[in-house]
N, C-alpha and C positions, 0 to 999 in steps of 0.2 A: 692547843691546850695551855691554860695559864702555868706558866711555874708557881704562881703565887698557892695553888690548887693544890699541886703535888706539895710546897712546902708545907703549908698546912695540915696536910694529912700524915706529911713525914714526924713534925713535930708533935702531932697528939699521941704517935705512936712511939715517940721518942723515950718516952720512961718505962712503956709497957716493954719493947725492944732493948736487951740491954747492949746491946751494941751499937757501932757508927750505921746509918743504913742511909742510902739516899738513891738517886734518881739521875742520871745522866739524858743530854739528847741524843741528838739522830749525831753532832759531829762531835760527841765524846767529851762533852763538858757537862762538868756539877750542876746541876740547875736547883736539884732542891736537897738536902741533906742536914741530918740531925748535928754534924758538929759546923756552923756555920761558917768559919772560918775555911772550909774547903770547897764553898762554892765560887765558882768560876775555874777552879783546876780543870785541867784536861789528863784526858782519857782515853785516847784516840787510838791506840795497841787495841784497847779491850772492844770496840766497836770493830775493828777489823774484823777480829776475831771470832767475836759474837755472830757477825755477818748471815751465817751460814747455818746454822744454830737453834735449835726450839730449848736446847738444853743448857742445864746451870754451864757456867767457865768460871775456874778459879784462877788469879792471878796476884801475885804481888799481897797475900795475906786477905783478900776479898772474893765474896762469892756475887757471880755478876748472872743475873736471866734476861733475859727482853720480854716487854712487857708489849701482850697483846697476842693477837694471833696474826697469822698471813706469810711472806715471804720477806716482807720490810718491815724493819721493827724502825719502830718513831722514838723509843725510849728503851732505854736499862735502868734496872734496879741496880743495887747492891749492897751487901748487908758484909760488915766486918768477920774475918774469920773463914777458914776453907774445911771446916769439919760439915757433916753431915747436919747439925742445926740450923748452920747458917746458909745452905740448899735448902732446906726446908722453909725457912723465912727467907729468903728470897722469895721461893716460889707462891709464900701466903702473899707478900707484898704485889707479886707480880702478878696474882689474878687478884686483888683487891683493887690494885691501881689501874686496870685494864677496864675494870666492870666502871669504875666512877671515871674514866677518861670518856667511853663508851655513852654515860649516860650525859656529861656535860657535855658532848658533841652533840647528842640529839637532843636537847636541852634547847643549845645555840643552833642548831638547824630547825627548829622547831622557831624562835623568835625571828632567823632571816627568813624564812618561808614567809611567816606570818606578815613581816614588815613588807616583803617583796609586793604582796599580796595588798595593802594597803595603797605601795606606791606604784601600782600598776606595773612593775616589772617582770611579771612572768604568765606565762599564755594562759588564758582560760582552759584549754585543752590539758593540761600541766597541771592545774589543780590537786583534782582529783587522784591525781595518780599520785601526787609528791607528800599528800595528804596519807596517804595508805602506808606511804613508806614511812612516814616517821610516826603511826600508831598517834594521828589525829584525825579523834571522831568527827563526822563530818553532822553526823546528825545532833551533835550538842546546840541548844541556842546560847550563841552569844549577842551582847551588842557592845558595839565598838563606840568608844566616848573620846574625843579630839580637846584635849586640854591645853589652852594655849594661860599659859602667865605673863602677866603684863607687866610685874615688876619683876624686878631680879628678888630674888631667895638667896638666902644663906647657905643650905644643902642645895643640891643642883635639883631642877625640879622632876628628873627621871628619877634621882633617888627618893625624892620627897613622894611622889606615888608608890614607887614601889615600897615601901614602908608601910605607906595606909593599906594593899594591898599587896600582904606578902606570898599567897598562896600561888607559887609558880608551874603549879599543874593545871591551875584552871584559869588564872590570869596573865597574861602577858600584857607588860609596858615595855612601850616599845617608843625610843626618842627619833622626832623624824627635826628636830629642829634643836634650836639653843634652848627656846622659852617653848616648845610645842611637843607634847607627851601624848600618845597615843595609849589607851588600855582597852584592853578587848578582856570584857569580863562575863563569865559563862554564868547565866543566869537560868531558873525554872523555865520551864514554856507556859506561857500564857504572864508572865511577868507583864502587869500594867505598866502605865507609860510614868505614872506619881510614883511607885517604886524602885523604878532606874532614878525619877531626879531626887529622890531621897537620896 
């Protein structure tokens, strides 16, 4: 999961939040948090502790949850303050940042499938099945377009596509090269062959 991700989402939520809130990892360091000057601290009591845990732990003036479900947490929240508000925001933080970690993992297992699949690295048997699991229809038409650049660009040319198409539910750009961008872009059926070179 990107830390850039969780900061992001820590900072939009940083004024609505009146308190310090942020986001630890798996070895008890700051990774993303509203006062920035505390990232990179550790933390490593509170992940002991947590360990074992689906429930809020308060320590040291902070209310800490793990974020996620299962028996291994990847991440802790934490939100300033050991009163009953800040268990309560923790815990909004900590199924908000679950649900968008959740959906950027299948997001990005959805673009390695897709390239796998490109670069011939996974069974034809595997398809179908790997396809179901990550809620890609199989009966959509796409066509897939191999954009090689011959000069060098300014923006890099994975970025430079994905801008012209930004719609990431039904395009995927995918870089198989420095200068060579791949898009698989989901189009009508019966789509002629002059309206793909449009």
């Amino acid at each position: 999961m990107s830390n850039r991700l969780f900061q992001g989402i820590i900072h939009q939520m940083r004024d609505t939040v009146d308190r310090v809130i942020g986001v630890l990892d798996e070895n008890g360091s700051v990774i993303a948090c509203s006062e920035l000057v505390k990232i990179g601290e550790m933390r490593q009591d509170i992940r002991d502790e947590i360990a074992y845990t689906s429930e809020a732990v308060t320590s040291a003036g902070y209310t800490y949850r793990p974020i996620g479900s299962g028996s291994k947490w990847e991440y802790i929240v934490f939100v300033e303050g050991e009163d009953k508000l800040a268990e309560k925001i923790a815990s909004i933080l900590s199924v908000t940042l679950s649900n968008i970690k959740n959906l950027y993992d299948e997001k990005y297992d959805k673009s390695s499938f897709i390239k796998n699949i490109i670069l011939d690295n996974i069974l034809p048997s595997d398809i179908y099945i790997k396809s179901k699991e990550l809620h890609l229809n199989a009966e959509e038409t796409r066509v897939v377009f191999l954009i090689k650049f011959h000069a060098k660009t300014d923006p890099l040319p994975f970025d430079l596509v994905g801008t012209i198409f930004p719609d990431k539910n039904k395009d995927y750009v995918i870089s198989i090269g420095e200068n060579d961008v791949v898009l698989i872009k989901e189009v009508k059926y019966n789509t002629d062959t002059k309206e793909l070179e449009k």
